[in-house]
C-alpha positions as semicolon CSV with decimal commas, in nm:
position;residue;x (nm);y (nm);z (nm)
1;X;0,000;0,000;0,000
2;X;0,127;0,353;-0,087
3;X;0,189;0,558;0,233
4;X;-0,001;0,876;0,014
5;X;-0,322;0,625;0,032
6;X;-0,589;0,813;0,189
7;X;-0,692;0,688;0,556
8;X;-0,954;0,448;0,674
9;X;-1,293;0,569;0,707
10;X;-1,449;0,522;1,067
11;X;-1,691;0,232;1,038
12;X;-2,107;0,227;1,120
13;X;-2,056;0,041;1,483
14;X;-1,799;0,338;1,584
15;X;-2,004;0,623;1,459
16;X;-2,289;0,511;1,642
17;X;-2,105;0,499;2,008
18;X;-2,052;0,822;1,946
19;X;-2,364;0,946;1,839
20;X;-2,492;0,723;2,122
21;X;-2,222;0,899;2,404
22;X;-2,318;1,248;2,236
23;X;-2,723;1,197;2,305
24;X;-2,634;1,063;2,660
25;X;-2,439;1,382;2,745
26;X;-2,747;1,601;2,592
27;X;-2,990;1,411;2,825
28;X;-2,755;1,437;3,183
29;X;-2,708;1,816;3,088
30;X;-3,074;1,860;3,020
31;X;-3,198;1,681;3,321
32;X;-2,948;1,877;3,501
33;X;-3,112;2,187;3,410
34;X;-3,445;2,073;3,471
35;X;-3,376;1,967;3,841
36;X;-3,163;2,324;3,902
37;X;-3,470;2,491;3,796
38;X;-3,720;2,276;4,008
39;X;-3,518;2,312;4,314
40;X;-3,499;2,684;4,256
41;X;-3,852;2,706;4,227
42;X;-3,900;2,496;4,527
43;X;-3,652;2,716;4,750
44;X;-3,847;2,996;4,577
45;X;-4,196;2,870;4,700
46;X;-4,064;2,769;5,046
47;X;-3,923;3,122;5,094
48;X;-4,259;3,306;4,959
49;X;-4,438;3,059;5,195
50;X;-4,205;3,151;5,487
51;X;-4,213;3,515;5,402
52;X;-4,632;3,499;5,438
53;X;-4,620;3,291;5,750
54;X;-4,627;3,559;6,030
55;X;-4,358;3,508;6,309
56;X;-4,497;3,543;6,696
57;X;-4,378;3,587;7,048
58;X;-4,491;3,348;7,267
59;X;-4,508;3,367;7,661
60;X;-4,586;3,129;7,933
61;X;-4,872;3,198;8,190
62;X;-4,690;3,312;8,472
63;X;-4,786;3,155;8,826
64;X;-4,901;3,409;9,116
65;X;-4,686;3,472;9,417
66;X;-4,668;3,292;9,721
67;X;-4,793;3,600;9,911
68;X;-4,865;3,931;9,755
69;X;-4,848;4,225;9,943
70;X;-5,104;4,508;9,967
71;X;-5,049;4,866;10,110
72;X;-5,340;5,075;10,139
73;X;-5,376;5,431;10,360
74;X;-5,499;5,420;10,678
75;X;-5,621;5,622;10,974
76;X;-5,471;5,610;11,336
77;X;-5,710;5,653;11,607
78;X;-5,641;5,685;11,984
79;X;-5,826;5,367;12,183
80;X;-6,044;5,579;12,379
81;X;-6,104;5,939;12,296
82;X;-6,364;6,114;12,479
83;X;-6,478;6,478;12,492
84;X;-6,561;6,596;12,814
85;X;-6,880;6,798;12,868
86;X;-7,013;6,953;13,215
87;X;-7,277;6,800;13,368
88;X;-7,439;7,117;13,533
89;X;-7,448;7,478;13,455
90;X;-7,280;7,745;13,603
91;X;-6,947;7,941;13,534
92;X;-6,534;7,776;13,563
93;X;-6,424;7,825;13,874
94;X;-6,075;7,684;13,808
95;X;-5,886;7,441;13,556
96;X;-5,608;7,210;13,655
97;X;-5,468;7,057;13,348
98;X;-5,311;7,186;13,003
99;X;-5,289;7,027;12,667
100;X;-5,016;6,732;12,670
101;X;-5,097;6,648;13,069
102;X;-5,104;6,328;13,174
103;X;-5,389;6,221;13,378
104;X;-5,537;5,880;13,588
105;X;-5,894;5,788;13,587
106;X;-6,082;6,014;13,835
107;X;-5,847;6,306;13,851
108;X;-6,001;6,636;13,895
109;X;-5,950;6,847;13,532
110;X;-6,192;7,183;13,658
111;X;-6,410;7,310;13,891
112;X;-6,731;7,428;13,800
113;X;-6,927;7,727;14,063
114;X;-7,289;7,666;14,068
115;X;-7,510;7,945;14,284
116;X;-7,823;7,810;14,136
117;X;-7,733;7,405;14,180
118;X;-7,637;7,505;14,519
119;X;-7,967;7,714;14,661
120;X;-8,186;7,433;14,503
121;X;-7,930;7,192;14,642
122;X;-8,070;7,393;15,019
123;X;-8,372;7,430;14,940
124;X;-8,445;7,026;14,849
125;X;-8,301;6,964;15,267
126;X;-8,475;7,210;15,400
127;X;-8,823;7,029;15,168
128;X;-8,696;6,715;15,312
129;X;-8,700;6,813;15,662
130;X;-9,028;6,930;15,608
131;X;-9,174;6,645;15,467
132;X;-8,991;6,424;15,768
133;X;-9,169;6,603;16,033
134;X;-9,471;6,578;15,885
135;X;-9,460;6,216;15,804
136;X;-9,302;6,178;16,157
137;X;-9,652;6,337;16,320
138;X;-9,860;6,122;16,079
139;X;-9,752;5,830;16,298
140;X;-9,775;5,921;16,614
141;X;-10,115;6,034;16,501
142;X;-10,204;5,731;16,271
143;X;-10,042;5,531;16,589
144;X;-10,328;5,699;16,861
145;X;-10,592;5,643;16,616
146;X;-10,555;5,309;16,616
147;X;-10,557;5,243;17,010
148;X;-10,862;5,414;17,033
149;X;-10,997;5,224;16,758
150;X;-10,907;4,922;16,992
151;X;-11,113;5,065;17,278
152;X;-11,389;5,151;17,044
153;X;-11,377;5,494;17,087
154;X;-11,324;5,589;16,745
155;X;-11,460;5,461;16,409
156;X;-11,240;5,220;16,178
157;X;-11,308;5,470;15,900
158;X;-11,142;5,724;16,122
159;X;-10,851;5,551;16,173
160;X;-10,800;5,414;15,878
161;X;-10,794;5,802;15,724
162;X;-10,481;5,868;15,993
163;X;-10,313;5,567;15,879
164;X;-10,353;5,662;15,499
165;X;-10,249;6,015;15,566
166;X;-9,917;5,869;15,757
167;X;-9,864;5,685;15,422
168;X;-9,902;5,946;15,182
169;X;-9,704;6,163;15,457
170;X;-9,430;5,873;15,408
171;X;-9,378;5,869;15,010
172;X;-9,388;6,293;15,005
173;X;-9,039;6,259;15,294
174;X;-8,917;5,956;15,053
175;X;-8,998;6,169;14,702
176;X;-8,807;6,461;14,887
177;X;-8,549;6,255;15,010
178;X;-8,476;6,132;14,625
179;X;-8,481;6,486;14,535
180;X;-8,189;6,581;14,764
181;X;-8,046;6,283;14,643
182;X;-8,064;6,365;14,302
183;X;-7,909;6,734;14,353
184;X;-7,644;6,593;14,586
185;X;-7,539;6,398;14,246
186;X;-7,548;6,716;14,046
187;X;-7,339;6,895;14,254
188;X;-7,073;6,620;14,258
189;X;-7,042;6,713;13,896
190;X;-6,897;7,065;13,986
191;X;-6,549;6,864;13,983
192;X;-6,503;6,755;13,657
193;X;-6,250;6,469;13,623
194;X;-6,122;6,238;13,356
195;X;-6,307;5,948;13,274
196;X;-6,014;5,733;13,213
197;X;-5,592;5,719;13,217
198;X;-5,462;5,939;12,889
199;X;-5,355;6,261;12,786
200;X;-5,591;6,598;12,757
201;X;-5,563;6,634;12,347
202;X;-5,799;6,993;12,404
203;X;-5,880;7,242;12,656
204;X;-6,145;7,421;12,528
205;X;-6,260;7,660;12,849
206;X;-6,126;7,909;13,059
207;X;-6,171;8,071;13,438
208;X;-6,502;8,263;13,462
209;X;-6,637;8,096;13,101
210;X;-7,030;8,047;13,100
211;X;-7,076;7,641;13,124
212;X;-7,392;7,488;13,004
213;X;-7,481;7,188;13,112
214;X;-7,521;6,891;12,825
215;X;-7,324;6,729;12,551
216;X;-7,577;6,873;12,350
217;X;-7,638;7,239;12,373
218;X;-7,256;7,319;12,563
219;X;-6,939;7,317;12,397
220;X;-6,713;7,034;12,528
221;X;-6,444;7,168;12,820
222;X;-6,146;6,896;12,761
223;X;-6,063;6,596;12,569
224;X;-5,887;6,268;12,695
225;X;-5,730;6,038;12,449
226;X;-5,607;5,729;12,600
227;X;-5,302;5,634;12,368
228;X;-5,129;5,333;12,504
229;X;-5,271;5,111;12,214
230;X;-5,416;5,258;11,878
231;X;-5,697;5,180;11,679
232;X;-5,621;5,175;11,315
233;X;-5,874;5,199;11,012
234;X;-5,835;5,158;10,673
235;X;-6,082;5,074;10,332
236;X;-6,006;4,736;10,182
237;X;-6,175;4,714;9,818
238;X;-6,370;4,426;9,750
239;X;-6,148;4,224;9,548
240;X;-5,915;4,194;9,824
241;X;-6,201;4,218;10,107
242;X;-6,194;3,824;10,169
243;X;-5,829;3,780;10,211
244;X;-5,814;4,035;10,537
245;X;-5,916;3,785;10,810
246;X;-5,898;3,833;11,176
247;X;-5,562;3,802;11,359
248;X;-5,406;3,883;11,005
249;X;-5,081;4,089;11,055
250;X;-4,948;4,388;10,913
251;X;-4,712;4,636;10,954
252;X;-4,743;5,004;10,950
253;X;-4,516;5,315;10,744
254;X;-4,533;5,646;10,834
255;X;-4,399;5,939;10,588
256;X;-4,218;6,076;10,866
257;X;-4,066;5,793;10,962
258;X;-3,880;5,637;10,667
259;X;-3,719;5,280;10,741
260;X;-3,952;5,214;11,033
261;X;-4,267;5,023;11,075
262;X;-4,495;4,902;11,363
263;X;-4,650;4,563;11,400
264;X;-5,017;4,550;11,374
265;X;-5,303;4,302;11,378
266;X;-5,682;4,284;11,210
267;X;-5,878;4,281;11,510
268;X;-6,216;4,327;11,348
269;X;-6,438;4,335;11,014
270;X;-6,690;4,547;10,951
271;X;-6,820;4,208;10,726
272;X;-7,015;4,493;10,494
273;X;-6,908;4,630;10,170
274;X;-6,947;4,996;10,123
275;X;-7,200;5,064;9,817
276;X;-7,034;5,363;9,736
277;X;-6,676;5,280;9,797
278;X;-6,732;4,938;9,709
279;X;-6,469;4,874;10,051
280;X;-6,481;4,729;10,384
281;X;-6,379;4,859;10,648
282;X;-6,147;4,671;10,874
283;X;-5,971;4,780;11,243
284;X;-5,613;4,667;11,305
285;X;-5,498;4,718;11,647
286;X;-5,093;4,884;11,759
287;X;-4,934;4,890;12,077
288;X;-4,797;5,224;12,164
289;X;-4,621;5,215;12,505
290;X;-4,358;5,425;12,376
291;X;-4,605;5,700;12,237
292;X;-4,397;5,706;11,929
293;X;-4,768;5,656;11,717
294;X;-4,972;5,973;11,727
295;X;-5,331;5,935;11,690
296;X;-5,491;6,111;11,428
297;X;-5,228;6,080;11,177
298;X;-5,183;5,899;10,848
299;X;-5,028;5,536;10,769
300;X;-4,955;5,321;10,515
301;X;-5,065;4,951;10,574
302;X;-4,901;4,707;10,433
303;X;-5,073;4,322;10,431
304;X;-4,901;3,997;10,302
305;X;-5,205;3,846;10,099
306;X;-5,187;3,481;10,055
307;X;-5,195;3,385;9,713
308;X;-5,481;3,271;9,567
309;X;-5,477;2,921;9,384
310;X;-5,514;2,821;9,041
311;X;-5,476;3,200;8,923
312;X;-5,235;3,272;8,622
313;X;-5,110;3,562;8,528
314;X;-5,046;3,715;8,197
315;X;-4,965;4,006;8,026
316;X;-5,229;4,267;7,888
317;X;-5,073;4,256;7,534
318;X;-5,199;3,908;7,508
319;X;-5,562;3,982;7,533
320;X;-5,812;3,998;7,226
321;X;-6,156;4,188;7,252
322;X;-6,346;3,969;6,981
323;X;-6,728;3,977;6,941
324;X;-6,753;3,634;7,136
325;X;-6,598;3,788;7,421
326;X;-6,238;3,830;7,577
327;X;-5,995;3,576;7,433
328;X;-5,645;3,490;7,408
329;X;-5,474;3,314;7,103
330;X;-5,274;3,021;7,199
331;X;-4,992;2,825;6,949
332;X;-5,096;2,421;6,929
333;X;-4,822;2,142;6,838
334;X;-4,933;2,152;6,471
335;X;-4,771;2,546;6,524
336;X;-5,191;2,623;6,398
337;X;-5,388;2,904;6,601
338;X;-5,600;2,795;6,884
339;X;-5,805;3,082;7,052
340;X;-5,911;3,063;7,384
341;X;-6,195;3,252;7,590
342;X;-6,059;3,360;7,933
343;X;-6,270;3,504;8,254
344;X;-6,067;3,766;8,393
345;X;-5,935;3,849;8,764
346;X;-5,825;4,161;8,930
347;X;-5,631;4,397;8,706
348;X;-5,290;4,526;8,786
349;X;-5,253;4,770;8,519
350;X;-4,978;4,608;8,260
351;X;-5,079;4,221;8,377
352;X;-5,447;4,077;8,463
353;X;-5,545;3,767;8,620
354;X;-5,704;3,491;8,404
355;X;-5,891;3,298;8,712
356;X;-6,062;3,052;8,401
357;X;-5,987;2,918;8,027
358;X;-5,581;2,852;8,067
359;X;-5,353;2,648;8,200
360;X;-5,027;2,682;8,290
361;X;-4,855;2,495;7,987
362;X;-5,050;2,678;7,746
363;X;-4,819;2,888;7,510
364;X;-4,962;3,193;7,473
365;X;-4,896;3,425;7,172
366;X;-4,787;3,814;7,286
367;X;-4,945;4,112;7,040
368;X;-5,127;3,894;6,783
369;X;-5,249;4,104;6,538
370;X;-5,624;4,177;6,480
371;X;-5,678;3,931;6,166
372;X;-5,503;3,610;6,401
373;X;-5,793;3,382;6,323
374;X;-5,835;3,031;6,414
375;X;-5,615;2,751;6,249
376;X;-5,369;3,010;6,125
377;X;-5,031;2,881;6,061
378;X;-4,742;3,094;6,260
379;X;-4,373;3,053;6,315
380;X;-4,261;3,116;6,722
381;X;-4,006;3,312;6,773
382;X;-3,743;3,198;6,995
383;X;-3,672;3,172;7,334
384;X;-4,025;3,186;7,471
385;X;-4,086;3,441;7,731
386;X;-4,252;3,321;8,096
387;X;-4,487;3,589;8,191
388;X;-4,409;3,806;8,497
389;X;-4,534;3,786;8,817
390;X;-4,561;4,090;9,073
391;X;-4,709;4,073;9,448
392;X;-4,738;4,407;9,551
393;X;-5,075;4,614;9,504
394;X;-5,108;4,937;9,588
């Protein structure tokens, strides 16, 4: 063969192979495309889908305290405060104690002079003596009568008028004997004198003042305020009205007296609520040896509450105001929307009791918007927030 011969053409069974290889290559780089494009679209769906699904906040009902506290105003009182009025009329002799004295039951405050108390005073003996000699001659008389009557020398009817006039002789000395009594009383009442230990709060008289007798018609002369222990008062509102029981301690703050508080206990309810208030009023009770608590002035009272059971707490941002009532939107394991209706508690301003329609594993979604309806998909945000807790109400 001549080495200028022209070269072998490529036979059928080679030329197919390749054509074979070349549609095979087409095909992978085709399908190749195909699947870029559906996974594309895919990641393009999910992201759209994402992108609609709105993303939430979720919080925890929070549990209530152990013990919450309460601090409301309240009003010291002194344990006994009396005025002291003058039991007869007349003009003030004398006074014996000042503002801020100390004084024990029975001691002698003023002394009252009473001309008029004191001629009827004479005048009432010198009626009594009268009516005693009288009655005194009635008997002997009544007594004659009836020996005569014995020796028939007198008629029963006679006697029996002497004996009647001795009685009615009797009950005029004994009505006139009550009367001196009765003045003798009055005039003990020209001392006046303090009704029990304390302190004269007011002294309201003075030497040669006209004194009229009566609580009514008189201005009073002194006040006594015993101050050893305190009364204290305050206005509990009805929500928390059930929860202040007897023998209940609390302790007191005064404005004055930053830092330091006094022990006090609920003695007594009034076991009413006020209509108008809506309050009840409840007496606590202070020892004040030490006189360091002035009556008439103005506490704060501060009671550890138990908690009560069973009550969750959430925040107000959680609440929806629907057309079926009050209800809260909660997020269920298939991440769909489950709305709740709740019965509200007491309101604490930025939280609010939910006493019914929760429970404490529920997760609750914070701010939902207005158009949250139910079985609509949402993502949670993470970490879920546990919804505070505060004890103290003012």
């Amino acid at each position: 063969m001549s080495e200028h011969s022209d070269p072998k053409p490529p036979s059928a069974r080679r030329l197919l192979a390749v054509g074979i290889v070349t549609v095979l290559v087409a095909i992978g780089l085709a399908a190749q495309g195909i699947l870029a494009r559906t996974a594309h679209d895919q990641s393009l769906r999910e992201k759209v889908e994402a992108d609609a699904t709105p993303t939430v906040t979720l919080v925890t009902p929070g549990q209530a305290d152990a013990k919450e506290e309460l601090v409301l105003p309240s009003s010291i009182q002194a344990y006994y405060d009396a005025p002291t009025f003058a039991r007869v009329s007349g003009y003030l002799k004398k006074w014996y104690v000042d503002i801020g004295s100390q004084v024990k039951a029975g001691d002698v405050l003023a002394d009252i002079e009473t001309p008029e108390l004191d001629q009827q005073l004479e005048q009432a003996k010198a009626n009594l003596a009268t009516a005693v000699a009288k009655a005194n001659l009635a008997e002997s008389t009544a007594k004659r009568w009836q020996n005569m009557l014995a020796a028939t020398s007198v008629s029963k009817q006679e006697a029996e008028e002497k004996t009647g006039d001795f009685e009615a002789k009797k009950a005029e000395a004994t009505a006139a004997q009550a009367n001196v009594d009765r003045l003798q009383a009055l005039s003990s009442f020209k001392r006046v004198v303090a009704p029990f230990d304390g302190t004269i709060t007011a002294r309201k008289t003075d030497i040669g003042a006209l004194i009229t007798a009566g609580s009514g018609s008189g201005p009073e002369l002194f006040r006594v305020a015993d101050t050893h222990k305190l009364r204290i008062y305050v206005q509990v509102p009805q929500a928390f009205a059930s929860r202040v029981t007897v023998g209940m301690q609390a302790q007191l703050h005064l404005p004055e007296q930053p830092g330091r508080t006094y022990a006090a206990a609920v003695v007594n309810r009034s076991g009413a609520i006020n209509e108008g208030a809506r309050t009840m009023l409840i007496q606590l009770e202070a020892d004040n040896a030490d006189g360091r608590l002035i009556s008439g002035s103005y506490a704060d009272v501060h009671f550890d509450l138990p908690a009560t059971s069973g009550i969750l707490q959430l925040p107000v941002t959680t609440l929806l105001f629907r057309q079926h009532g009050l209800e809260v939107a909660t997020l269920g394991p298939d991440s769909k929307v489950i709305l709740k209706n709740v019965q509200l508690g007491r309101d604490f301003g930025t939280r609010v009791e939910i006493v019914d329609g929760l429970v404490p594993t529920d997760r609750v979604i914070d701010s939902p918007p207005d158009w949250l309806a139910q079985g609509d998909v949402v993502r949670a945000a993470e970490p879920e927030v546990s919804a505070p807790s505060q004890g103290k109400h003012p």
